[in-house]
Predicted model as a PDB file, atoms N, CA, C, CB and O in Angstrom, pLDDT in the B-factor column:
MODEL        1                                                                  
ATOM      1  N   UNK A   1      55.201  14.729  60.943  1.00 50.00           N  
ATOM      2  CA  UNK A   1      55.175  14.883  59.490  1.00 50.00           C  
ATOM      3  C   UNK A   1      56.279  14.023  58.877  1.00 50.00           C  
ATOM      4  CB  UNK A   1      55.347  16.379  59.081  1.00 50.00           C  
ATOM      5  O   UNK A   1      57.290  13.886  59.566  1.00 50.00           O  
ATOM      6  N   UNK A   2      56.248  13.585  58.009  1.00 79.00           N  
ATOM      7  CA  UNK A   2      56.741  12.780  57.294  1.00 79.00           C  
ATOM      8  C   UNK A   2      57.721  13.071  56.438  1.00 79.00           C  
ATOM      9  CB  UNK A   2      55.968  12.328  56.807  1.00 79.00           C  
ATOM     10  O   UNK A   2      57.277  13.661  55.453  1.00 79.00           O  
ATOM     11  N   UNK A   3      59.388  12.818  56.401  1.00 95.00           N  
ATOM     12  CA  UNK A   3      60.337  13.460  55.635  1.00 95.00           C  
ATOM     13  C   UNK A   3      59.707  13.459  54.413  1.00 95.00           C  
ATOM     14  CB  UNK A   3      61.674  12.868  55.625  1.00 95.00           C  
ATOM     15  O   UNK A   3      59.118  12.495  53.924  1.00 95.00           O  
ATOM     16  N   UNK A   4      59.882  14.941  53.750  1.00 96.00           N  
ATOM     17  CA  UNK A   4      59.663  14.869  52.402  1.00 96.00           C  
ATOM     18  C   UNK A   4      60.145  13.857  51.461  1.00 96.00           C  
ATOM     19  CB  UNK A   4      60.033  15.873  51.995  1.00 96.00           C  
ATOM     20  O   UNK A   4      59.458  13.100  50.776  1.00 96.00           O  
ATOM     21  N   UNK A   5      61.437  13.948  51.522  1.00 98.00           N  
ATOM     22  CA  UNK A   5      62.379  12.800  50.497  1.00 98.00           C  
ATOM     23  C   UNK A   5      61.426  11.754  50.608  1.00 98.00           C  
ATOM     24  CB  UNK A   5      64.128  12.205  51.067  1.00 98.00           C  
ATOM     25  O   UNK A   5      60.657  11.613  49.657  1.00 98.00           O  
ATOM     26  N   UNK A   6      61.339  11.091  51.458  1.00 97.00           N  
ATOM     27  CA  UNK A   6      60.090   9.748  51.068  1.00 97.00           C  
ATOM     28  C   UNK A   6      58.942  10.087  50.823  1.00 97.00           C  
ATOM     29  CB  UNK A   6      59.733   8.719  52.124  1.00 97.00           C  
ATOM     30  O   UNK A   6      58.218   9.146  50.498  1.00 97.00           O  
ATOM     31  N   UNK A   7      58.398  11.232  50.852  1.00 97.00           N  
ATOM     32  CA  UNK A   7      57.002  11.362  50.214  1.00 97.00           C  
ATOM     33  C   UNK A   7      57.021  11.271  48.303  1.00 97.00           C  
ATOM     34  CB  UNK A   7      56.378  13.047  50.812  1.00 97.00           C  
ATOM     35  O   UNK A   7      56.501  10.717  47.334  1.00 97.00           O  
ATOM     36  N   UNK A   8      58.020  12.254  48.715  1.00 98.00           N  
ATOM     37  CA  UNK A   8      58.344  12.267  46.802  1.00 98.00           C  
ATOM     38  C   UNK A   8      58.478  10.961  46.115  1.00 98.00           C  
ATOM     39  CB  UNK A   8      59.916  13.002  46.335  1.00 98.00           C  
ATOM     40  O   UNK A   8      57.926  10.511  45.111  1.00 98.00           O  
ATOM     41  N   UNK A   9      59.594  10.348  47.142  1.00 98.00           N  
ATOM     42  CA  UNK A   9      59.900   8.910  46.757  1.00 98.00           C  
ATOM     43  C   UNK A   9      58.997   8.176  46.303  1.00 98.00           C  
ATOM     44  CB  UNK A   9      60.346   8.207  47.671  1.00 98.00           C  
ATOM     45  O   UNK A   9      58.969   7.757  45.146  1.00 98.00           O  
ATOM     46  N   UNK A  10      57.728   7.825  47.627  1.00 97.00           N  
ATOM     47  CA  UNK A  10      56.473   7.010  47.209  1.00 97.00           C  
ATOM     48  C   UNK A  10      55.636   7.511  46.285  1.00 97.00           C  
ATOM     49  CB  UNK A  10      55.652   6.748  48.236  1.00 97.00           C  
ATOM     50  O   UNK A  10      54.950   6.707  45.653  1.00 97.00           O  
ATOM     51  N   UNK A  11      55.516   8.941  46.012  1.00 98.00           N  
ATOM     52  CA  UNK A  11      54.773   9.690  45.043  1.00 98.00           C  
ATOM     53  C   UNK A  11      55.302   9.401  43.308  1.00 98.00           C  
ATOM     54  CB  UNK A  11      54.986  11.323  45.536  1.00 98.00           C  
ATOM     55  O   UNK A  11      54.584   9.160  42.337  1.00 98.00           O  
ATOM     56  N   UNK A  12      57.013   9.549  43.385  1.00 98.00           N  
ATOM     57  CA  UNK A  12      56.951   8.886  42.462  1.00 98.00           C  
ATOM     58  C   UNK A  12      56.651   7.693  42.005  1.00 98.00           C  
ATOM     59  CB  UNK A  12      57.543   9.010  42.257  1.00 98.00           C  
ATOM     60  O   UNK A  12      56.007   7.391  41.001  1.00 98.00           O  
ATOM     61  N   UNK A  13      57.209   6.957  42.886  1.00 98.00           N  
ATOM     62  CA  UNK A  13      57.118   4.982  42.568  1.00 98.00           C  
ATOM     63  C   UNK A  13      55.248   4.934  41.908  1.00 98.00           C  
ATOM     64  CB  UNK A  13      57.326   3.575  44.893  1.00 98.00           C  
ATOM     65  O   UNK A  13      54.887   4.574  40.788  1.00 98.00           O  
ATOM     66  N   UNK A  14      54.535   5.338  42.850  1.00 97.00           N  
ATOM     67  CA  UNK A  14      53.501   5.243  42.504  1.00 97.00           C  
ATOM     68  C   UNK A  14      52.805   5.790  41.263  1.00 97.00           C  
ATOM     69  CB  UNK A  14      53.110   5.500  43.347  1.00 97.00           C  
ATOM     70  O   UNK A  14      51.903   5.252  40.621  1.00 97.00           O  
ATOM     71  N   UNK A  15      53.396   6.957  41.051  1.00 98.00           N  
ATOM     72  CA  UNK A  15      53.261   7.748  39.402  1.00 98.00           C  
ATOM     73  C   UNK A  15      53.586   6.552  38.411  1.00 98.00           C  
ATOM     74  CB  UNK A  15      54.615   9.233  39.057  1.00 98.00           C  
ATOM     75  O   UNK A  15      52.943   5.984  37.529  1.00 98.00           O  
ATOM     76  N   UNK A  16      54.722   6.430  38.879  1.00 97.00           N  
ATOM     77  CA  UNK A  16      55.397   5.508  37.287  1.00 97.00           C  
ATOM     78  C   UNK A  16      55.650   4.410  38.061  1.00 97.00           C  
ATOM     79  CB  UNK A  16      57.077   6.116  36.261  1.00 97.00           C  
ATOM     80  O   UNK A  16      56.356   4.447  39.068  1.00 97.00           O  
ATOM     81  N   UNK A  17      55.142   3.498  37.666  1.00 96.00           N  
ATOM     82  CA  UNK A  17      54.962   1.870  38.277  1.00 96.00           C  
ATOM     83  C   UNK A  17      55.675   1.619  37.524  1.00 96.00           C  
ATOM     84  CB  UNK A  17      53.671   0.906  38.329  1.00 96.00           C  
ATOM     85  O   UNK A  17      56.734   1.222  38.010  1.00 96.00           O  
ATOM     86  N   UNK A  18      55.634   1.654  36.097  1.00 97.00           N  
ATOM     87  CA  UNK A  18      56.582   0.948  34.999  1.00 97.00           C  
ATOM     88  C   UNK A  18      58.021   1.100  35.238  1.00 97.00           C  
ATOM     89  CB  UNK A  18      56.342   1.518  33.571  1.00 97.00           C  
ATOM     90  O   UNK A  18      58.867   0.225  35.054  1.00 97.00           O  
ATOM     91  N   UNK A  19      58.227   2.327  35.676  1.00 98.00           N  
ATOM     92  CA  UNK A  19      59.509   2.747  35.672  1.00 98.00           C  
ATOM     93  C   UNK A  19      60.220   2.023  36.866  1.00 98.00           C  
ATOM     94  CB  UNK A  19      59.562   4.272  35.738  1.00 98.00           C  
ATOM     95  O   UNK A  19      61.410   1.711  36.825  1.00 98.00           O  
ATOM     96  N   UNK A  20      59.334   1.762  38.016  1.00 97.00           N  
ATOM     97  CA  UNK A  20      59.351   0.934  39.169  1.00 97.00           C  
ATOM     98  C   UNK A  20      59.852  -0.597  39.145  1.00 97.00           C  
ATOM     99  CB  UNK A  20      58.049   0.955  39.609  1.00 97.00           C  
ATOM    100  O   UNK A  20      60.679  -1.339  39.676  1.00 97.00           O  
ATOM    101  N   UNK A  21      58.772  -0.593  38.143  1.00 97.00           N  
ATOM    102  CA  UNK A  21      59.021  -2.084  37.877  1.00 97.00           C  
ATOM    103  C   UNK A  21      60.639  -2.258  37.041  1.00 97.00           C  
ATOM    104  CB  UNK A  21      57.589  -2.707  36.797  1.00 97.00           C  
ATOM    105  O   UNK A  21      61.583  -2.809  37.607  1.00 97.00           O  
ATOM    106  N   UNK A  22      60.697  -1.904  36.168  1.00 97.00           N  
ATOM    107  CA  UNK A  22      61.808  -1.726  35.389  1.00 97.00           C  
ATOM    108  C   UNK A  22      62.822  -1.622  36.117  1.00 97.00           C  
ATOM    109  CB  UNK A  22      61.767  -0.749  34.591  1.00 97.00           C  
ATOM    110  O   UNK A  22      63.800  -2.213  35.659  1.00 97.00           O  
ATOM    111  N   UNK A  23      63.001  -1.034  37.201  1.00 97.00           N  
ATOM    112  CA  UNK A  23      64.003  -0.840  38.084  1.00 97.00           C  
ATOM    113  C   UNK A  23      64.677  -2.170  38.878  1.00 97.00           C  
ATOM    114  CB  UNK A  23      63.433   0.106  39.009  1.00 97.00           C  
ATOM    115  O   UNK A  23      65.832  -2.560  39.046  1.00 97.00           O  
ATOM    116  N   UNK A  24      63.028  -2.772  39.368  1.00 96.00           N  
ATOM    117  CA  UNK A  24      63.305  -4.100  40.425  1.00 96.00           C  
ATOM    118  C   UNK A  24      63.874  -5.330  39.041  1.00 96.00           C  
ATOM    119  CB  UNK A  24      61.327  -4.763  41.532  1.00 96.00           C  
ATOM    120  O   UNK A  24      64.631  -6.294  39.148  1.00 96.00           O  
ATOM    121  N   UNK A  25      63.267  -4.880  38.019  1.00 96.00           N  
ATOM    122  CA  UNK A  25      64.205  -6.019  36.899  1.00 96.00           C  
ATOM    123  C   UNK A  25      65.268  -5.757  35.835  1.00 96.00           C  
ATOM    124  CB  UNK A  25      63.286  -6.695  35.990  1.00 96.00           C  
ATOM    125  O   UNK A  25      65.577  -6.356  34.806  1.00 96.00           O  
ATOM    126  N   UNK A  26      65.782  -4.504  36.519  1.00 96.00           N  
ATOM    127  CA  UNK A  26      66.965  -4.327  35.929  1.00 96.00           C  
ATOM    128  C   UNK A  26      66.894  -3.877  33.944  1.00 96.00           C  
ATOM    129  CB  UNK A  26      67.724  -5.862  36.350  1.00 96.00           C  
ATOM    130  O   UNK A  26      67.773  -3.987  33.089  1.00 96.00           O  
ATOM    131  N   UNK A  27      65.565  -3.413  33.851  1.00 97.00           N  
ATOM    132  CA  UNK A  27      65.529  -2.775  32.432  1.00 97.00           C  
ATOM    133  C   UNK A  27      66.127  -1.982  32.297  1.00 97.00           C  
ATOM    134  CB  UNK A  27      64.581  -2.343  31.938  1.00 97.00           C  
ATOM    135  O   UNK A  27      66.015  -1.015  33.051  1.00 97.00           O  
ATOM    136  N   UNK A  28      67.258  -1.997  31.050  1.00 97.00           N  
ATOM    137  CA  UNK A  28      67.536  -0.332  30.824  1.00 97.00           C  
ATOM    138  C   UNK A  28      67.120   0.820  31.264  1.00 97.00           C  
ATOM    139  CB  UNK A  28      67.340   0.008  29.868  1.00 97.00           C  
ATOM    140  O   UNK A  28      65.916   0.984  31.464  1.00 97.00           O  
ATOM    141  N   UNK A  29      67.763   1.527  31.426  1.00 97.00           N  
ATOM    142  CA  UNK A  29      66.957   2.998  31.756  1.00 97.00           C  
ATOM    143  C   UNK A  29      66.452   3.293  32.578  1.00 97.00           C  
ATOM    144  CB  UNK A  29      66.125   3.384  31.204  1.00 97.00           C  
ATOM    145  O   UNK A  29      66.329   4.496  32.813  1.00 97.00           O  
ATOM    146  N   UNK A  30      65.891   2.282  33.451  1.00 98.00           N  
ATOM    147  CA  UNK A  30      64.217   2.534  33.891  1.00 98.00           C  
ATOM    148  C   UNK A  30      65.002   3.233  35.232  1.00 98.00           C  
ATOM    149  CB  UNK A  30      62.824   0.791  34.213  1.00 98.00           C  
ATOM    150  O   UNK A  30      64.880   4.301  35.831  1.00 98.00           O  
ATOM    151  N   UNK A  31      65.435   2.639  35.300  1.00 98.00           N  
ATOM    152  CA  UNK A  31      66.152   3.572  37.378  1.00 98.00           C  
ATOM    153  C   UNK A  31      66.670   4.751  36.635  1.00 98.00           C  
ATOM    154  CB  UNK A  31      68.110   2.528  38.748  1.00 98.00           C  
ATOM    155  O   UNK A  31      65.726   5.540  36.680  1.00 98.00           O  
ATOM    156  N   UNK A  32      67.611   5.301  35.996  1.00 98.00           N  
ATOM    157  CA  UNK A  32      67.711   6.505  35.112  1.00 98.00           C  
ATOM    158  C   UNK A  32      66.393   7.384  35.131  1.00 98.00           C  
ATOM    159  CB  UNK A  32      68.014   6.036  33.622  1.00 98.00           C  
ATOM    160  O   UNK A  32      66.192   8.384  35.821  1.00 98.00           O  
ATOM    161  N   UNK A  33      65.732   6.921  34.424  1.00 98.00           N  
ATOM    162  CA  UNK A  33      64.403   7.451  34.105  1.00 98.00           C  
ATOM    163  C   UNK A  33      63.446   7.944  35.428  1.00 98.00           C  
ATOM    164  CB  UNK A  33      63.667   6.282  33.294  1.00 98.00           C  
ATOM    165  O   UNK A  33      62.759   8.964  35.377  1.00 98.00           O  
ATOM    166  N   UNK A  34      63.509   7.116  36.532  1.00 98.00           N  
ATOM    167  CA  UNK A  34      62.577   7.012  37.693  1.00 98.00           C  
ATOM    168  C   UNK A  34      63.741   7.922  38.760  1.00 98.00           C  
ATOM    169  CB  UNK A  34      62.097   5.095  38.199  1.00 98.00           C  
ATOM    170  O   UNK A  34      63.128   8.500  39.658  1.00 98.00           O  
ATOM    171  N   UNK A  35      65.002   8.100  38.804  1.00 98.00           N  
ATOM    172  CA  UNK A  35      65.616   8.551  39.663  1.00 98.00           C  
ATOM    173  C   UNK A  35      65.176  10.281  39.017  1.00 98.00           C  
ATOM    174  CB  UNK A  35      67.239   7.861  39.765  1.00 98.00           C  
ATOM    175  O   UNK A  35      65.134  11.259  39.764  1.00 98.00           O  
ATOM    176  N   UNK A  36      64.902  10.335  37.604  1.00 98.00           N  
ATOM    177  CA  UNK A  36      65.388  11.827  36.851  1.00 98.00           C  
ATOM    178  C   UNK A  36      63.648  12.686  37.478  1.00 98.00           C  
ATOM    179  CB  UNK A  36      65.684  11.624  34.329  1.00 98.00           C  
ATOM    180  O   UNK A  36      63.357  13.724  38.072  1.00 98.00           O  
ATOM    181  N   UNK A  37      62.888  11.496  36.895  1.00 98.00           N  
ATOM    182  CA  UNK A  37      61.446  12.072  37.489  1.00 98.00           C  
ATOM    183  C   UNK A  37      61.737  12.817  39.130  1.00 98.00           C  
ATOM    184  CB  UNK A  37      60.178  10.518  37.663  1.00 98.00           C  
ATOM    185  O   UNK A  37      61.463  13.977  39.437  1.00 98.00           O  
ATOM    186  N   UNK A  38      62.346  11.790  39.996  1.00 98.00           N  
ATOM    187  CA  UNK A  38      62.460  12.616  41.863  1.00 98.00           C  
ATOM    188  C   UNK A  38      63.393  13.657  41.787  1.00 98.00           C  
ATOM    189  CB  UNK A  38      63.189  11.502  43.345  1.00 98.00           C  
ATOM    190  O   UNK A  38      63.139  14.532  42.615  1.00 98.00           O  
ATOM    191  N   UNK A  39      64.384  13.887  41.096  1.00 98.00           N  
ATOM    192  CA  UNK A  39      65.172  14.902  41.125  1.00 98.00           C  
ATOM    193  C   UNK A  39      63.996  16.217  40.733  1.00 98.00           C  
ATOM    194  CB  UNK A  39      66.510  14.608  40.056  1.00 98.00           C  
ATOM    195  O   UNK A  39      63.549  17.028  41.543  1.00 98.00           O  
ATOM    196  N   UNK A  40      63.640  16.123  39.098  1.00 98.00           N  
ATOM    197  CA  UNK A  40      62.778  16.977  39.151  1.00 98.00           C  
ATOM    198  C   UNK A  40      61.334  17.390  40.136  1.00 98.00           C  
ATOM    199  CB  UNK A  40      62.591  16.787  38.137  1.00 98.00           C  
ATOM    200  O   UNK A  40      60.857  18.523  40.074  1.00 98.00           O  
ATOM    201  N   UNK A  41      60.922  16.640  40.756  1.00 98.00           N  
ATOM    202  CA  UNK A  41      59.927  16.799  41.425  1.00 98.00           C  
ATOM    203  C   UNK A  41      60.420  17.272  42.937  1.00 98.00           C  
ATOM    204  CB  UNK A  41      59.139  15.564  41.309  1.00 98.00           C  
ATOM    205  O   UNK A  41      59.587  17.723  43.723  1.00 98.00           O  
ATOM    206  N   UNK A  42      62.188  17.113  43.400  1.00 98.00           N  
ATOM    207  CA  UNK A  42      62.741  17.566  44.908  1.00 98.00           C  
ATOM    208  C   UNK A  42      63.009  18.873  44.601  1.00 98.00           C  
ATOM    209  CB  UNK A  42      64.139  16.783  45.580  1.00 98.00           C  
ATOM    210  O   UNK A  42      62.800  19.802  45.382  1.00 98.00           O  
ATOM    211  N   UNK A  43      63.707  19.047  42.904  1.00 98.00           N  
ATOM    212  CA  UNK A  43      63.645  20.521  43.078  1.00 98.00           C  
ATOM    213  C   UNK A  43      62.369  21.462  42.735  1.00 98.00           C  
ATOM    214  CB  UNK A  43      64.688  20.992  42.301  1.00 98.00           C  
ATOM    215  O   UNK A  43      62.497  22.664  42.969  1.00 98.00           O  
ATOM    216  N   UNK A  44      61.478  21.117  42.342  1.00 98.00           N  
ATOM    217  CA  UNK A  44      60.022  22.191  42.225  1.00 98.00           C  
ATOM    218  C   UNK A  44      59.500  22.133  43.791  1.00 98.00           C  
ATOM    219  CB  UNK A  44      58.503  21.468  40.937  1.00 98.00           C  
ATOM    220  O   UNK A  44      58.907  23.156  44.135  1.00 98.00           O  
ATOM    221  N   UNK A  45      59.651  20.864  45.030  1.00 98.00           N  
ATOM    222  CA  UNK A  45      59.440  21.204  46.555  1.00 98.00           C  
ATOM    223  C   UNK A  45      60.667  22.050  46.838  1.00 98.00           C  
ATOM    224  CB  UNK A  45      59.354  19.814  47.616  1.00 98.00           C  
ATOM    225  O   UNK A  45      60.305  22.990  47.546  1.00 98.00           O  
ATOM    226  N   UNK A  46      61.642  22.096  46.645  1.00 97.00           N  
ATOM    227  CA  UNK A  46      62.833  23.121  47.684  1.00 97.00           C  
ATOM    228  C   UNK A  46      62.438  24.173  46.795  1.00 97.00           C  
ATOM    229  CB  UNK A  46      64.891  22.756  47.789  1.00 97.00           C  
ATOM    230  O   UNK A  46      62.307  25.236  47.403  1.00 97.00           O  
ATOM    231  N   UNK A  47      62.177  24.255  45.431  1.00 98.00           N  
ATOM    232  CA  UNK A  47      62.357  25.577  44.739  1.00 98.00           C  
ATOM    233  C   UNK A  47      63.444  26.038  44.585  1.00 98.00           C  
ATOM    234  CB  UNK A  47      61.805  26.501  45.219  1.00 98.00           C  
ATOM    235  O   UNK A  47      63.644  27.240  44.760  1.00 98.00           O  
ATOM    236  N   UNK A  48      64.641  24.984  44.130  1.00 98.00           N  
ATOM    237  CA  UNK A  48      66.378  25.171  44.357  1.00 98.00           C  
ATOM    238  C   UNK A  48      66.614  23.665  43.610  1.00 98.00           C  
ATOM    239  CB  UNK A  48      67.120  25.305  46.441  1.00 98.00           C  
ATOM    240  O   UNK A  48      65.768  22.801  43.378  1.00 98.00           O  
ATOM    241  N   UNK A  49      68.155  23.662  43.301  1.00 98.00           N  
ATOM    242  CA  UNK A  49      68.286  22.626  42.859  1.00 98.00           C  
ATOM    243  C   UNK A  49      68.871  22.022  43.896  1.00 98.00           C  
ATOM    244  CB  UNK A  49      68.825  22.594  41.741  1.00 98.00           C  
ATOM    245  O   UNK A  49      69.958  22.429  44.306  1.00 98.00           O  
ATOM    246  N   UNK A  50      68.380  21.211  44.333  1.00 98.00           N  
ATOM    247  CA  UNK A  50      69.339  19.777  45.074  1.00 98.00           C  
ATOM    248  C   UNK A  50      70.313  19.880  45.546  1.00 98.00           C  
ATOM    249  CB  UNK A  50      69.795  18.750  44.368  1.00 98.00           C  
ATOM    250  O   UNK A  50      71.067  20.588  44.878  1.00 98.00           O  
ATOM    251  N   UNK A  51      70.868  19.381  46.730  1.00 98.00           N  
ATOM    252  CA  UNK A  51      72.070  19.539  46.924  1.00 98.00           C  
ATOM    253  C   UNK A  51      72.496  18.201  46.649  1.00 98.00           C  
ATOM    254  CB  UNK A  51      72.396  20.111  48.158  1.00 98.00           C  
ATOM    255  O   UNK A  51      71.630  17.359  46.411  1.00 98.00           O  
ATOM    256  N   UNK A  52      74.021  17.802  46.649  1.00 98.00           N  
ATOM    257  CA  UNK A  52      74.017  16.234  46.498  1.00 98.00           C  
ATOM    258  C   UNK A  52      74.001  15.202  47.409  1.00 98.00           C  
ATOM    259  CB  UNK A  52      74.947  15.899  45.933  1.00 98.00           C  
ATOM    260  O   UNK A  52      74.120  13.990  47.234  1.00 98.00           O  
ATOM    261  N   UNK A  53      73.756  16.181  48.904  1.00 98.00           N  
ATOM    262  CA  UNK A  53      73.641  15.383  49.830  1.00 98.00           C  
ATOM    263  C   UNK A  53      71.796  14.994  49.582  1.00 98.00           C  
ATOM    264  CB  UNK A  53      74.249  16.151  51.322  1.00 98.00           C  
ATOM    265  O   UNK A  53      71.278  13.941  49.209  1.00 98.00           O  
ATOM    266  N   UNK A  54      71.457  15.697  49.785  1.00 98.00           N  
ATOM    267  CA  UNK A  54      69.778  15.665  49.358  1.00 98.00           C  
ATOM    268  C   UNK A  54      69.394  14.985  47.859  1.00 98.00           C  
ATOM    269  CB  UNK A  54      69.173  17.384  49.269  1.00 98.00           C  
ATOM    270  O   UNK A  54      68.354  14.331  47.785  1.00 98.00           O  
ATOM    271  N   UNK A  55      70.035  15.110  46.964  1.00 98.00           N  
ATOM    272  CA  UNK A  55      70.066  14.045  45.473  1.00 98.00           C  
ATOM    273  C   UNK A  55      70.190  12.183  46.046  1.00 98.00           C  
ATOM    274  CB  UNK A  55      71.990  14.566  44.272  1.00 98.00           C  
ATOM    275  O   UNK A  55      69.453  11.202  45.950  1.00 98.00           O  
ATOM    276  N   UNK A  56      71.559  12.467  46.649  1.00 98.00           N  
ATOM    277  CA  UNK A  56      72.039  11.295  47.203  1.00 98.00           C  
ATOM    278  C   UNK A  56      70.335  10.286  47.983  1.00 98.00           C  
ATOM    279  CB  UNK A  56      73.439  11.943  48.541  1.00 98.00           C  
ATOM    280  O   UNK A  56      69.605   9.340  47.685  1.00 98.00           O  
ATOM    281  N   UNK A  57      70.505  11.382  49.132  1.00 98.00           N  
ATOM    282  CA  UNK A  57      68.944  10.665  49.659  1.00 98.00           C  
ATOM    283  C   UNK A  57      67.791  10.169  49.237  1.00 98.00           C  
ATOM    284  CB  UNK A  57      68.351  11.265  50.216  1.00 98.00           C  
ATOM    285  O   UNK A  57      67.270   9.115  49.602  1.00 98.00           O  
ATOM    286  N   UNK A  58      67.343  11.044  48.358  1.00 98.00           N  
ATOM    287  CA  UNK A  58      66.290  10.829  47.014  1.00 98.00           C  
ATOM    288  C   UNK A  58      66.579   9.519  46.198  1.00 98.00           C  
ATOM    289  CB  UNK A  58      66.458  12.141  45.852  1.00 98.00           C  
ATOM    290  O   UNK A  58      65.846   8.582  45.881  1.00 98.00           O  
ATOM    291  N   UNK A  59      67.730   9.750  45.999  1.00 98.00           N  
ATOM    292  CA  UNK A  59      68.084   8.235  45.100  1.00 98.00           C  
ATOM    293  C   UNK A  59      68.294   6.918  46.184  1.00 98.00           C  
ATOM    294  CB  UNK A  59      69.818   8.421  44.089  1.00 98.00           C  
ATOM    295  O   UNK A  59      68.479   5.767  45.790  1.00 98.00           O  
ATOM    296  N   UNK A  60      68.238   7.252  47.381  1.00 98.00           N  
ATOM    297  CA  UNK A  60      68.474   5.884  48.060  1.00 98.00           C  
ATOM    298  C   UNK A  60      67.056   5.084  48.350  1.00 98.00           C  
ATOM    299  CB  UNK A  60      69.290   6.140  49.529  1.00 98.00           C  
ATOM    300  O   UNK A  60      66.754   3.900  48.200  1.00 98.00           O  
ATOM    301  N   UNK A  61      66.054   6.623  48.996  1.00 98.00           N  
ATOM    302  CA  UNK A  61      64.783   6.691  49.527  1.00 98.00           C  
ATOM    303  C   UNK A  61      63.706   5.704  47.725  1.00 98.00           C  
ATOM    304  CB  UNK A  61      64.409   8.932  50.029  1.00 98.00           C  
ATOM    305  O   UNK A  61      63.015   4.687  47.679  1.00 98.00           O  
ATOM    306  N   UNK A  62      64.061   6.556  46.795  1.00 98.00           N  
ATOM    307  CA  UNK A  62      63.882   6.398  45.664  1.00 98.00           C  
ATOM    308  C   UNK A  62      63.517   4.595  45.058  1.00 98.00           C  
ATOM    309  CB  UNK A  62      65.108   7.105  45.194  1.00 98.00           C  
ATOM    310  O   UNK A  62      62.558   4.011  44.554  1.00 98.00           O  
ATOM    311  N   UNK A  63      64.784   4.284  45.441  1.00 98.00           N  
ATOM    312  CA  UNK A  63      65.783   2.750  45.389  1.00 98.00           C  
ATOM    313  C   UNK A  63      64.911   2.134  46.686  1.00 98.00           C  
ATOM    314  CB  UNK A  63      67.999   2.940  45.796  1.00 98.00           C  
ATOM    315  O   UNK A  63      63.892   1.539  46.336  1.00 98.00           O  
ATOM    316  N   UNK A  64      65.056   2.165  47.528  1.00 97.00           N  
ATOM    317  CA  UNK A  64      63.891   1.282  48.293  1.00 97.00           C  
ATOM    318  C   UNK A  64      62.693   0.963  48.030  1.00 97.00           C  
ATOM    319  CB  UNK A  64      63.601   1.666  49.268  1.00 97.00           C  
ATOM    320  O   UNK A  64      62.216  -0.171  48.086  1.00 97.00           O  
ATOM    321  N   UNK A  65      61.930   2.372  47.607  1.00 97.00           N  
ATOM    322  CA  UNK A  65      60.380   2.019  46.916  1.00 97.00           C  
ATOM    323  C   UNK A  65      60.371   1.296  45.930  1.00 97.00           C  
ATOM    324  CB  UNK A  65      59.593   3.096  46.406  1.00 97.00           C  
ATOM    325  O   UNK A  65      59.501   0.429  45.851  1.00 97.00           O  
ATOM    326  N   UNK A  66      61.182   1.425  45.068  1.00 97.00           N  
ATOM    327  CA  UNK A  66      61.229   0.971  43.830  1.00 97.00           C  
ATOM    328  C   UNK A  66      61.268  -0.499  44.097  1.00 97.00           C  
ATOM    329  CB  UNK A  66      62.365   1.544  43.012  1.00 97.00           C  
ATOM    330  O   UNK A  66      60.540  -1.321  43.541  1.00 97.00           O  
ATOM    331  N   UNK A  67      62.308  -0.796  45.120  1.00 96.00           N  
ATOM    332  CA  UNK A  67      61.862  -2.342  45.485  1.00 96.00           C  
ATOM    333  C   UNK A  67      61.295  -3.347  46.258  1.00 96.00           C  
ATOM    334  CB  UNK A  67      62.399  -2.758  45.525  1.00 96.00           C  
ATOM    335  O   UNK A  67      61.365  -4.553  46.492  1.00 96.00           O  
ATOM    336  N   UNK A  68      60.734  -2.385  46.536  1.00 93.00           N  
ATOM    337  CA  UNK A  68      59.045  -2.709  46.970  1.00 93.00           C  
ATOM    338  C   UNK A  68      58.028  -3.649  46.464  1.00 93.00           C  
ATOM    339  CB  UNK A  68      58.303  -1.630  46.759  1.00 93.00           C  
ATOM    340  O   UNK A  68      57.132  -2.961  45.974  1.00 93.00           O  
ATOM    341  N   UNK A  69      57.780  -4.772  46.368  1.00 84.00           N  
ATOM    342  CA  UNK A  69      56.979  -5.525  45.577  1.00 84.00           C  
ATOM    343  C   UNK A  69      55.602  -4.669  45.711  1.00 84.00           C  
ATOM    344  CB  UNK A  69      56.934  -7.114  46.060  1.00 84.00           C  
ATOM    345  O   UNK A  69      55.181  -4.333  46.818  1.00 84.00           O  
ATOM    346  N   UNK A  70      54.922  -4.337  44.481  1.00 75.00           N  
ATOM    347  CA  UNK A  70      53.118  -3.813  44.210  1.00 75.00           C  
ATOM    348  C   UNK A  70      52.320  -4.050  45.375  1.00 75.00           C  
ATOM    349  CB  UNK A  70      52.207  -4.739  42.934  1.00 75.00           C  
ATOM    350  O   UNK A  70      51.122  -3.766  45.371  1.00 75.00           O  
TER     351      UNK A  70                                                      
ENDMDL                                                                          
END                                                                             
């Protein structure tokens, strides 16, 4: 089975492409915006908020997809 943290990860990237994209070109916001979406979506899977070791991961796992060319 497949670590969660990267499922979410690719689940988001793939939700919000824009926000994706925005990320790999450095738009305002857009990594803000795309990191806030996985936080909310790691804590409705744990049913807890995050720890920051587990935030931390999300945002790294997060940060790779994101630069991911389409």
């Amino acid at each position: 089975m497949d670590d969660p943290i990267e499922e979410i990860a690719r689940r988001i990237v793939r939700d919000w492409p824009d926000l994706a994209l925005g990320t790999r070109t450095a738009r305002p916001k857009a990594w803000g915006a795309l990191a806030a979406h996985g936080v909310t979506a790691l804590r409705q899977h744990l049913g807890r908020t995050p720890s920051d070791t587990e935030r931390r991961a999300l945002w790294a796992a997060l940060w790779r997809e994101a630069q991911r060319p389409p």
